[in-house]
Biopython code that builds the backbone (N, CA, C, O; Angstrom):
import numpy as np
from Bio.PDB.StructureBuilder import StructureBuilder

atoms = [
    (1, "UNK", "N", (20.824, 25.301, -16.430)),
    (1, "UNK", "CA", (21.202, 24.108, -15.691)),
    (1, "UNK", "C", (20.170, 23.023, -15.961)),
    (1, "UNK", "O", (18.980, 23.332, -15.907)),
    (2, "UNK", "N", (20.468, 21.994, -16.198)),
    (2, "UNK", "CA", (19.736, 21.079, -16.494)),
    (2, "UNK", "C", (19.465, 19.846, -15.204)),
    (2, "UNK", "O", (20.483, 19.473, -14.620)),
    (3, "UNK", "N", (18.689, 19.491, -14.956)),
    (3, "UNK", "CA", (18.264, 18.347, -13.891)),
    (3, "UNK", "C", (18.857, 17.345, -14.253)),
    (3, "UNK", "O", (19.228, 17.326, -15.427)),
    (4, "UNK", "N", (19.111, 16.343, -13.509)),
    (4, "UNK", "CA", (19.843, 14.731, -13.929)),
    (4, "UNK", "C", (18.842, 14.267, -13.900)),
    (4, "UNK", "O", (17.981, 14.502, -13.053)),
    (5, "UNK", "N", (18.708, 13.118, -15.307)),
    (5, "UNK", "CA", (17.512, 12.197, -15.365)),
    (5, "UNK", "C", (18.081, 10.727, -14.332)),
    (5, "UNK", "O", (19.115, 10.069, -14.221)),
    (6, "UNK", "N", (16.639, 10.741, -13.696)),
    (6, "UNK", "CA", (16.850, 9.301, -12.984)),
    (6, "UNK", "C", (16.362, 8.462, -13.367)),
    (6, "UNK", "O", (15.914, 8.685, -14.491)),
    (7, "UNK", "N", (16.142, 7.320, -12.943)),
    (7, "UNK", "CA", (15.635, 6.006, -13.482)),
    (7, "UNK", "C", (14.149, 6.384, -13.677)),
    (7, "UNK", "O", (13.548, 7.033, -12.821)),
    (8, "UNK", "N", (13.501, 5.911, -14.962)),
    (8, "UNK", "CA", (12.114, 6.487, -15.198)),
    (8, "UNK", "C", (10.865, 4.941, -14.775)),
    (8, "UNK", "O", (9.695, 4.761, -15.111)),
    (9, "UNK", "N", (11.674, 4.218, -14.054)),
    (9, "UNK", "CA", (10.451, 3.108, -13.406)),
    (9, "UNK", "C", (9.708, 3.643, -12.410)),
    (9, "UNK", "O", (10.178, 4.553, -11.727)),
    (10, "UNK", "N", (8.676, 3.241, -12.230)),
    (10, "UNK", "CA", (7.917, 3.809, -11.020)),
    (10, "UNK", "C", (7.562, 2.938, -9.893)),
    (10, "UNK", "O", (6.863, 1.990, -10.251)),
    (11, "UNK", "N", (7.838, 2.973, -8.620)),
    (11, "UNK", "CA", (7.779, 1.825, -7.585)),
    (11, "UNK", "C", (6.493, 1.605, -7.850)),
    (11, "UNK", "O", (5.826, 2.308, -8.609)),
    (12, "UNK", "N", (5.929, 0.258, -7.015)),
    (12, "UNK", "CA", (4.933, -0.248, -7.243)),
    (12, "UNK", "C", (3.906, 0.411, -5.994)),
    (12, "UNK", "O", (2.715, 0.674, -6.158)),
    (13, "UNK", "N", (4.614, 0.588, -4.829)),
    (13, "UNK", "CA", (3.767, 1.173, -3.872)),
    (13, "UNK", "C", (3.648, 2.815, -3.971)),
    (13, "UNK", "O", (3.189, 3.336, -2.955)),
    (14, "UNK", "N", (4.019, 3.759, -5.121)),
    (14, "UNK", "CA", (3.042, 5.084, -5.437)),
    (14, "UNK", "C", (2.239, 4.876, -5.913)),
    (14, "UNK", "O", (2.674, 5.461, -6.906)),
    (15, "UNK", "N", (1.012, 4.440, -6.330)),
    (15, "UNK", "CA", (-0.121, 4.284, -6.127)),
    (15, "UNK", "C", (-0.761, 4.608, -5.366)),
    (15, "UNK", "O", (-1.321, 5.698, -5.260)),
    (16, "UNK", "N", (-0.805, 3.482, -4.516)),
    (16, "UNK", "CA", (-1.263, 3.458, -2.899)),
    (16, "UNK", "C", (-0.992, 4.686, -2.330)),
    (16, "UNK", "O", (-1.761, 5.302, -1.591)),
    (17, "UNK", "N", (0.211, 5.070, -2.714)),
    (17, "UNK", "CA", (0.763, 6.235, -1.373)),
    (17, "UNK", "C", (-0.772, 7.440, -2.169)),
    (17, "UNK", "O", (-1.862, 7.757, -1.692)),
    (18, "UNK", "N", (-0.239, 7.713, -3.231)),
    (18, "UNK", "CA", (-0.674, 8.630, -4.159)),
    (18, "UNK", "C", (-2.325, 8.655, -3.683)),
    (18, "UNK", "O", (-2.850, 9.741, -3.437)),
    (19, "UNK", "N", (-2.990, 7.558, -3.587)),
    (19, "UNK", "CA", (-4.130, 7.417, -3.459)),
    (19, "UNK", "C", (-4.840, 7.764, -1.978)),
    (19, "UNK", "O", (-5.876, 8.418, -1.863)),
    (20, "UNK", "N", (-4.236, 7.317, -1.106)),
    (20, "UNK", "CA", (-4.253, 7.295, 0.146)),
    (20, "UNK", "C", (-4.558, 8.786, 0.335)),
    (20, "UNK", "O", (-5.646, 9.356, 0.420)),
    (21, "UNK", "N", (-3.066, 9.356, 0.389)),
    (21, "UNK", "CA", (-3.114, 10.896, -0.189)),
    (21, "UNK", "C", (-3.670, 11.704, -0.306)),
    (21, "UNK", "O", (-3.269, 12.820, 0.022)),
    (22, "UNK", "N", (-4.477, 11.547, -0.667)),
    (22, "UNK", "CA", (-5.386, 12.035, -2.219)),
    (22, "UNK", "C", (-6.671, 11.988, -1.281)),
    (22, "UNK", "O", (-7.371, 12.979, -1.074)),
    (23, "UNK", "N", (-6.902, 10.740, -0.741)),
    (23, "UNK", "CA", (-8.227, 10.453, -0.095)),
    (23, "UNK", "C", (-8.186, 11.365, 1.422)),
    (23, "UNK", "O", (-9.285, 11.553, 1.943)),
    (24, "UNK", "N", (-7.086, 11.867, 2.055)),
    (24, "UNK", "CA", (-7.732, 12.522, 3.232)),
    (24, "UNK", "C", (-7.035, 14.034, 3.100)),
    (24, "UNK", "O", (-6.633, 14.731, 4.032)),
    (25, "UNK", "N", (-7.008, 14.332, 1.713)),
    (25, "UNK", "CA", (-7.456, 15.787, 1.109)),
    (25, "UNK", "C", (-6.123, 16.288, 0.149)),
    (25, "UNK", "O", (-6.100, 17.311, -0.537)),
    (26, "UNK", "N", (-5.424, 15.652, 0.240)),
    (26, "UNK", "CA", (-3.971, 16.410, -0.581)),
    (26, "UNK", "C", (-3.853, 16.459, -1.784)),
    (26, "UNK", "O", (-4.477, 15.648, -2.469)),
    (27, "UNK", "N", (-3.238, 17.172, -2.225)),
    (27, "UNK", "CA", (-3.350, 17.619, -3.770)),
    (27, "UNK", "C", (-1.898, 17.102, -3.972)),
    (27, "UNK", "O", (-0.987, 17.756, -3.464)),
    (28, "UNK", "N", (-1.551, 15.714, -4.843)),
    (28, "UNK", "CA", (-0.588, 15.124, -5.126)),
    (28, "UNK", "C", (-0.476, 15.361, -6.502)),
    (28, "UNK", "O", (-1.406, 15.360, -7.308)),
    (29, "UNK", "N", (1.239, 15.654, -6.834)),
    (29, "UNK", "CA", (1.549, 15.833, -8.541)),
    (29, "UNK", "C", (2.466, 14.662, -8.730)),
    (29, "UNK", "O", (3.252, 14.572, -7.787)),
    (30, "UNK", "N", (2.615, 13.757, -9.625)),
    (30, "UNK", "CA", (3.634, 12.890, -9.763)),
    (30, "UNK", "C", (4.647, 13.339, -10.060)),
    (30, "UNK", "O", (4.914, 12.847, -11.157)),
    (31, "UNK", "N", (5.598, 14.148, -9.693)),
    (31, "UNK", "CA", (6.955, 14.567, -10.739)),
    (31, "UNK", "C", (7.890, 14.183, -11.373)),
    (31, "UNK", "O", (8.466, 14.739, -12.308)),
    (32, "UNK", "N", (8.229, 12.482, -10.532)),
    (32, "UNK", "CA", (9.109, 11.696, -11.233)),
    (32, "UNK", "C", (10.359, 12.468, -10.937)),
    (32, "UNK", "O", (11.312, 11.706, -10.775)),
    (33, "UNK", "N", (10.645, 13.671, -10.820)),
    (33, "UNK", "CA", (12.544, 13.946, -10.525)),
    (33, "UNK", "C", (12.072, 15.773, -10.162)),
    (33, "UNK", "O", (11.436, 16.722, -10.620)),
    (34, "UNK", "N", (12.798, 15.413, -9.189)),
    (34, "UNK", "CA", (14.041, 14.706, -8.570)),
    (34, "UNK", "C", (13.663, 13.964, -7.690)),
    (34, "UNK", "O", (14.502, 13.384, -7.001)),
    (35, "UNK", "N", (12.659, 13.832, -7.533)),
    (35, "UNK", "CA", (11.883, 12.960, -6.544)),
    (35, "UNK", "C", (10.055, 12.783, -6.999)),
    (35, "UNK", "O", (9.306, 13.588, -7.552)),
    (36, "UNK", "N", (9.879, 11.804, -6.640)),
    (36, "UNK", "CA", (8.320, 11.399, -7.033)),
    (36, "UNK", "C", (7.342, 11.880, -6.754)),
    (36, "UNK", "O", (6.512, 11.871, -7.663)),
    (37, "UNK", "N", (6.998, 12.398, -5.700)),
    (37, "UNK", "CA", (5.811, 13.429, -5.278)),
    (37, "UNK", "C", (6.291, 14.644, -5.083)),
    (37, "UNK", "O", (7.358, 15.046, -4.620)),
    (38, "UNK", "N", (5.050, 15.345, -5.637)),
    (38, "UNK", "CA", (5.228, 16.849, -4.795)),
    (38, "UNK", "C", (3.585, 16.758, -4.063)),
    (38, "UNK", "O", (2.673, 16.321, -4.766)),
    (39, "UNK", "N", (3.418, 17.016, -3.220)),
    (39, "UNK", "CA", (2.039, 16.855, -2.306)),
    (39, "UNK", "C", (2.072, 18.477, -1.509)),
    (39, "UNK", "O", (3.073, 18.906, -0.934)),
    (40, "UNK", "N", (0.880, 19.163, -1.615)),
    (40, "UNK", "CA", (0.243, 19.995, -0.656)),
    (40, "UNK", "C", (-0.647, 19.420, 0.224)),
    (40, "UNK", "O", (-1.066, 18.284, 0.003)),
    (41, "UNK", "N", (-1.085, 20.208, 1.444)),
    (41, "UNK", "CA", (-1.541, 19.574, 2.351)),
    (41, "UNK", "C", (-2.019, 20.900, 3.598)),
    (41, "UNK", "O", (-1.308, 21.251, 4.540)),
    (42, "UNK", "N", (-2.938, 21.270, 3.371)),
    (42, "UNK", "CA", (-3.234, 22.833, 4.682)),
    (42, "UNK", "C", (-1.936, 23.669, 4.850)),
    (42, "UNK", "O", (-1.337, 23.984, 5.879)),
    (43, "UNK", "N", (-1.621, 23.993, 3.289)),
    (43, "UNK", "CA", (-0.882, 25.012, 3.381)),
    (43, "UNK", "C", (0.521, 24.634, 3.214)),
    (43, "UNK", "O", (1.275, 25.291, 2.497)),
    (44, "UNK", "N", (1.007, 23.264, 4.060)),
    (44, "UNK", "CA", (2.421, 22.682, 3.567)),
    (44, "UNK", "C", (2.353, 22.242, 1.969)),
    (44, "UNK", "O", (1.522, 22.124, 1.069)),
    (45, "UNK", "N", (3.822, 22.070, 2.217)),
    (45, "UNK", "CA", (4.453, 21.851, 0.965)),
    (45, "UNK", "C", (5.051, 20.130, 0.956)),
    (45, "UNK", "O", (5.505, 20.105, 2.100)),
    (46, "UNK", "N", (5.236, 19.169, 0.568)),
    (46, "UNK", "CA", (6.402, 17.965, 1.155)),
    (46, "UNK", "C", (6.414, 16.990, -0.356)),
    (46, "UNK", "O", (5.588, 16.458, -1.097)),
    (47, "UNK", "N", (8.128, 17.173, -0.244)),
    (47, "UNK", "CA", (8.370, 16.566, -1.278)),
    (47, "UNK", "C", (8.749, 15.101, -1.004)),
    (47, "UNK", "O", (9.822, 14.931, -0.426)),
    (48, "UNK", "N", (7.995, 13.976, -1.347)),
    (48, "UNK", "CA", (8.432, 12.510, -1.236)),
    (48, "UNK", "C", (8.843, 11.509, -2.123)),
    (48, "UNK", "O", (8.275, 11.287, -3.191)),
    (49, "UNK", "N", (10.181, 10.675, -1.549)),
    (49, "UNK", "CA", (10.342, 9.924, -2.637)),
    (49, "UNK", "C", (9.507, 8.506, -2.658)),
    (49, "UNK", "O", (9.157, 8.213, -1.515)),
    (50, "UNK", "N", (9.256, 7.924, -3.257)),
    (50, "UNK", "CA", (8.342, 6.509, -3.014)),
    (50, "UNK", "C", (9.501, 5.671, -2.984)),
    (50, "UNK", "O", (10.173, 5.777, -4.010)),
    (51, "UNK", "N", (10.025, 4.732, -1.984)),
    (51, "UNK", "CA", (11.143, 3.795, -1.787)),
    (51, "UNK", "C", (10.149, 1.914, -1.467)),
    (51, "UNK", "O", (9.395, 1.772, -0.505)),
    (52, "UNK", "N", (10.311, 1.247, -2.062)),
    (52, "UNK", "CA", (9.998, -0.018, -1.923)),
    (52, "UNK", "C", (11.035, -0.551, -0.536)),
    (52, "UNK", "O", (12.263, -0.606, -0.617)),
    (53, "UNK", "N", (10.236, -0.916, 0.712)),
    (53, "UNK", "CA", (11.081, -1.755, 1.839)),
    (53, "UNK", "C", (11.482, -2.448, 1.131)),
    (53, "UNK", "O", (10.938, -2.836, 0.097)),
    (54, "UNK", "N", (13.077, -2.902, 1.777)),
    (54, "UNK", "CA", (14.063, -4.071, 1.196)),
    (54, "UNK", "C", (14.370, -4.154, -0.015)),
    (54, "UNK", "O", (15.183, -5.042, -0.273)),
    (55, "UNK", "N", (13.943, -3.435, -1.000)),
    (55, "UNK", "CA", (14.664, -3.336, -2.160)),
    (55, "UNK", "C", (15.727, -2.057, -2.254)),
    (55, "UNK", "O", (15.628, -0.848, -2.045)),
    (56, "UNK", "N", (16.890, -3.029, -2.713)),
    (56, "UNK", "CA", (18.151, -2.401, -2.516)),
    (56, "UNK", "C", (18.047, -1.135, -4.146)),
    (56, "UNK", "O", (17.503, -1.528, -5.179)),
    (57, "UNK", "N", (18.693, 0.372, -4.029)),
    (57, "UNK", "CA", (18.476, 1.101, -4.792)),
    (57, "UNK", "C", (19.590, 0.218, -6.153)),
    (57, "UNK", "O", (20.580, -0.513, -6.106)),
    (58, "UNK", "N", (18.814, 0.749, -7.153)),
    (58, "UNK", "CA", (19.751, 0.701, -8.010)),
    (58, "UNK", "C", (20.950, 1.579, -8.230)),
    (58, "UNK", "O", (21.023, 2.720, -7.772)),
    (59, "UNK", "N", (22.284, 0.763, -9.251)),
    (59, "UNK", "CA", (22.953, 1.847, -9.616)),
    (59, "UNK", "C", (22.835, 3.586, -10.214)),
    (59, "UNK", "O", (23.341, 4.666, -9.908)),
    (60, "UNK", "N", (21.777, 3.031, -11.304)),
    (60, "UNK", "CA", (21.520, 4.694, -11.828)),
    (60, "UNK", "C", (20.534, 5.768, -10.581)),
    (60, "UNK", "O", (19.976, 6.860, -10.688)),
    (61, "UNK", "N", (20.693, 4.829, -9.496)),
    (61, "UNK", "CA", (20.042, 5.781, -9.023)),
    (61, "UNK", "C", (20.502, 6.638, -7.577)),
    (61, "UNK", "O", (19.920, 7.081, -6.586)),
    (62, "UNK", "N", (22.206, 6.572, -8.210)),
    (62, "UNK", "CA", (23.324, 7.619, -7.398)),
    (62, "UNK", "C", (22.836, 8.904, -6.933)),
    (62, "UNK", "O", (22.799, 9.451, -5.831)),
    (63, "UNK", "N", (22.398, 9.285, -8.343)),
    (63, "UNK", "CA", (22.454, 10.765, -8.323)),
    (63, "UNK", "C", (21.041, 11.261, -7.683)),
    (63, "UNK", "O", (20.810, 12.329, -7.116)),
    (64, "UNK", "N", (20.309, 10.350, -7.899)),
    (64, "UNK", "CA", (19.106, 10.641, -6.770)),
    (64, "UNK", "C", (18.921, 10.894, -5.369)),
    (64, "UNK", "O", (18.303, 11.782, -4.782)),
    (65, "UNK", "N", (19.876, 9.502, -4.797)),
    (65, "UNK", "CA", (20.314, 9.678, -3.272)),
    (65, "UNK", "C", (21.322, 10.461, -3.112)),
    (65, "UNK", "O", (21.536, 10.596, -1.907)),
    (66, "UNK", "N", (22.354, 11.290, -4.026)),
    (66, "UNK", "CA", (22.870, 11.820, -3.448)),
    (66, "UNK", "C", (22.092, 13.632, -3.403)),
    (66, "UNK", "O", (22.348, 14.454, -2.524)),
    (67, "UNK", "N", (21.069, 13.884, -4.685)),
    (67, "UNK", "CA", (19.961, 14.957, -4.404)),
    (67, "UNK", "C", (19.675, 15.078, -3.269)),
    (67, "UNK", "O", (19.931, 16.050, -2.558)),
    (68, "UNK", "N", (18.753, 13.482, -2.782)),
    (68, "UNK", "CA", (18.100, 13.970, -1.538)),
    (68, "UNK", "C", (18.625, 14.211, -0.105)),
    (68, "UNK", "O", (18.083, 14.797, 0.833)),
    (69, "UNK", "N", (20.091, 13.467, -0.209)),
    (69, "UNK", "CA", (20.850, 13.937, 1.040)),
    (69, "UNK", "C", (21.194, 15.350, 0.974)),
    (69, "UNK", "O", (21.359, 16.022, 1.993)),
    (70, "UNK", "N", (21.324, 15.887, -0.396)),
    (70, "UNK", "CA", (21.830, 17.078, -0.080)),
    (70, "UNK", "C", (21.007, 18.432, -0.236)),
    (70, "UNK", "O", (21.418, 19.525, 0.152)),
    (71, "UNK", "N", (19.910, 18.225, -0.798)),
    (71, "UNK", "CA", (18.941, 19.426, -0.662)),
    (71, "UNK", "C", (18.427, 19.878, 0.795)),
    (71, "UNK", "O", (17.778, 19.340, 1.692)),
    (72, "UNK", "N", (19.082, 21.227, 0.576)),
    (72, "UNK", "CA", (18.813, 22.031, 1.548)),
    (72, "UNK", "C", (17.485, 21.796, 2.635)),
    (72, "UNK", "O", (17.567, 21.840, 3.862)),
    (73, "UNK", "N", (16.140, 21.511, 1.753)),
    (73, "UNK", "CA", (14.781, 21.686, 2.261)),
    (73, "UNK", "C", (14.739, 20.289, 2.527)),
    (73, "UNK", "O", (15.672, 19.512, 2.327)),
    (74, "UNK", "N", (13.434, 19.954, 3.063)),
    (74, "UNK", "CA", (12.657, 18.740, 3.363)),
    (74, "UNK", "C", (12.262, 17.680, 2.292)),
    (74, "UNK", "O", (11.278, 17.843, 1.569)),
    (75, "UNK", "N", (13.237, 16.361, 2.205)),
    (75, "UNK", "CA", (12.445, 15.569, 1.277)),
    (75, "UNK", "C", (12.271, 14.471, 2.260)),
    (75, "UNK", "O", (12.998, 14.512, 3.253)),
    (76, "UNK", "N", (11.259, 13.309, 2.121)),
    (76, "UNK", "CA", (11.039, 12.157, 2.601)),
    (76, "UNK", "C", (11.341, 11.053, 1.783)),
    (76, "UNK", "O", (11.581, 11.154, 0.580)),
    (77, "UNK", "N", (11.334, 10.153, 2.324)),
    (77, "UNK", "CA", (11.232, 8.803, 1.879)),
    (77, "UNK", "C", (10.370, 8.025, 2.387)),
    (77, "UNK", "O", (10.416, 7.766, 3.589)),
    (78, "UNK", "N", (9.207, 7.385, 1.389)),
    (78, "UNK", "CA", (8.180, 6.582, 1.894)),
    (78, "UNK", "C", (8.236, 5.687, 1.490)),
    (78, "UNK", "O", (8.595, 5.565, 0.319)),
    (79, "UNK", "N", (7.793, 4.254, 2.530)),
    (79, "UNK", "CA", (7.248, 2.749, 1.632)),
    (79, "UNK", "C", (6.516, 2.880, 2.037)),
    (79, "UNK", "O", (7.070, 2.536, 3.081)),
    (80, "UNK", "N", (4.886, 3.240, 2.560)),
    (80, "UNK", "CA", (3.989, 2.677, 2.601)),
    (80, "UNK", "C", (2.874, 4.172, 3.112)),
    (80, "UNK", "O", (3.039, 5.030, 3.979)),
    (81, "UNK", "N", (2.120, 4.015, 2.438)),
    (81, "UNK", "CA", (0.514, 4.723, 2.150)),
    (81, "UNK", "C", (0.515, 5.341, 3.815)),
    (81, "UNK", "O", (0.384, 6.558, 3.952)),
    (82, "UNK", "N", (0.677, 4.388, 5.155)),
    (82, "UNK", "CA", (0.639, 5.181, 6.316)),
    (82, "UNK", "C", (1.405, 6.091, 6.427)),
    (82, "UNK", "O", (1.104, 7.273, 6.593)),
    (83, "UNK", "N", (2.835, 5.472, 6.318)),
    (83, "UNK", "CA", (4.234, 6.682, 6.401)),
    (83, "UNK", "C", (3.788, 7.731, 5.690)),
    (83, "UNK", "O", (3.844, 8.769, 6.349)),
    (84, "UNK", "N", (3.405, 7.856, 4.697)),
    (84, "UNK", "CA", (3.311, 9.129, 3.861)),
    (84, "UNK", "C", (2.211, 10.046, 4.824)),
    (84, "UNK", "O", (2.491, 11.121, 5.355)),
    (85, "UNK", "N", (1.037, 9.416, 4.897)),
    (85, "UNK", "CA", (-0.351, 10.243, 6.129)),
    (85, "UNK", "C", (0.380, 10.542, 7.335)),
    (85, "UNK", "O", (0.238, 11.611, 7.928)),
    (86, "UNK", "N", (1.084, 9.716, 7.676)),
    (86, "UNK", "CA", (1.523, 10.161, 9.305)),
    (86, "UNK", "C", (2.675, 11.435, 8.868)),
    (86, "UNK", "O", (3.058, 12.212, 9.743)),
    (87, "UNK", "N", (3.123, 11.542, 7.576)),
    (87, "UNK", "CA", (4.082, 12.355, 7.693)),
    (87, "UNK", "C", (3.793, 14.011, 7.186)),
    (87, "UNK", "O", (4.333, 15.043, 7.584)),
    (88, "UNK", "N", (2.479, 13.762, 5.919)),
    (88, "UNK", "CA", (1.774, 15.331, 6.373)),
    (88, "UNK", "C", (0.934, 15.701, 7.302)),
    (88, "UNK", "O", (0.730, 16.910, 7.418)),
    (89, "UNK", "N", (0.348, 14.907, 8.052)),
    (89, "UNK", "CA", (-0.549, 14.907, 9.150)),
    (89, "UNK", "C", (0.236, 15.526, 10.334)),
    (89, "UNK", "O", (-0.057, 16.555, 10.942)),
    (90, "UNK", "N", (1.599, 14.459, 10.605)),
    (90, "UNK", "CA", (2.354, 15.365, 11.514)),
    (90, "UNK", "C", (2.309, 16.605, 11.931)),
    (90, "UNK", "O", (2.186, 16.812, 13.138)),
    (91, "UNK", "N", (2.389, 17.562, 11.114)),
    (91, "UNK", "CA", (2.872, 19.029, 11.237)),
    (91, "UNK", "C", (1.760, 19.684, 11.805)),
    (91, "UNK", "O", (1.854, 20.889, 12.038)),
    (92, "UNK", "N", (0.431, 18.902, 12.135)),
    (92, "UNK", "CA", (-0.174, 19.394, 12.670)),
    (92, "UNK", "C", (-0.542, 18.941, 14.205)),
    (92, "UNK", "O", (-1.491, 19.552, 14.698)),
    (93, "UNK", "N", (-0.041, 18.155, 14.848)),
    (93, "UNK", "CA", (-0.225, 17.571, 16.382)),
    (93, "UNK", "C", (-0.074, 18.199, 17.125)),
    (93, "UNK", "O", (-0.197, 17.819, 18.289)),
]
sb = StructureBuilder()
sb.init_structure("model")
sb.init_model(0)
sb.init_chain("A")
sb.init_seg("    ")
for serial, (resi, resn, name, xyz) in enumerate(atoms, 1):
    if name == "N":
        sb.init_residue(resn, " ", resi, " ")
    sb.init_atom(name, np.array(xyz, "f"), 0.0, 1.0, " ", f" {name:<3s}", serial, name[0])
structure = sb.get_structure()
C-alpha cells in the first residue's frame, strides 16, 4: 500500500512550533505525510499537523484532511508554537 503524496510546501509557522518543542524537551521528527510532526514527549506519542490561522487549505490537500479526520488515533492541528506546548504538556495536569 502506498501513502498519498501531499503537498510538499512547508507552513511557515513549523519552525517555531518545531523549535519551541524541542526547547522544553521533545524529540520532534519532521515527517511531512501524512502529517508534519511526529513529536515524543515523557513517554507520549502526538502526531501534529502545522496549519497556518486563516489560510484557507488548498485543493491538493483533500486527501490530507480527509487522513486526519479519519485516523483512528490522535492527530492535532497546530498554528502556533503555544498550541503545540499546551497540547503535549496537557496529558500531564
Amino acid at each position: 500500500m502506498t501513502m498519498p503524496r501531499y503537498g510538499a510546501s512547508v507552513d511557515l509557522n513549523q519552525k517555531p512550533i518545531m523549535d519551541a518543542l524541542k526547547a522544553i524537551g521533545c524529540e520532534v521528527w519532521p515527517i511531512g505525510r501524512p502529517c508534519d510532526l511526529l513529536v515524543g514527549f515523557r513517554k507520549h506519542n502526538f502526531l501534529i499537523e502545522c496549519k497556518r490561522e486563516g489560510v484557507k487549505p488548498r485543493k491538493d490537500q483533500q486527501d490530507q484532511q480527509d487522513w486526519i479526520r479519519d485516523w483512528p488515533g490522535q492527530v492535532r492541528v497546530c498554528s502556533t508554537a503555544e498550541e503545540a506546548i499546551r497540547l503535549v504538556t496537557r496529558a500531564y495536569e
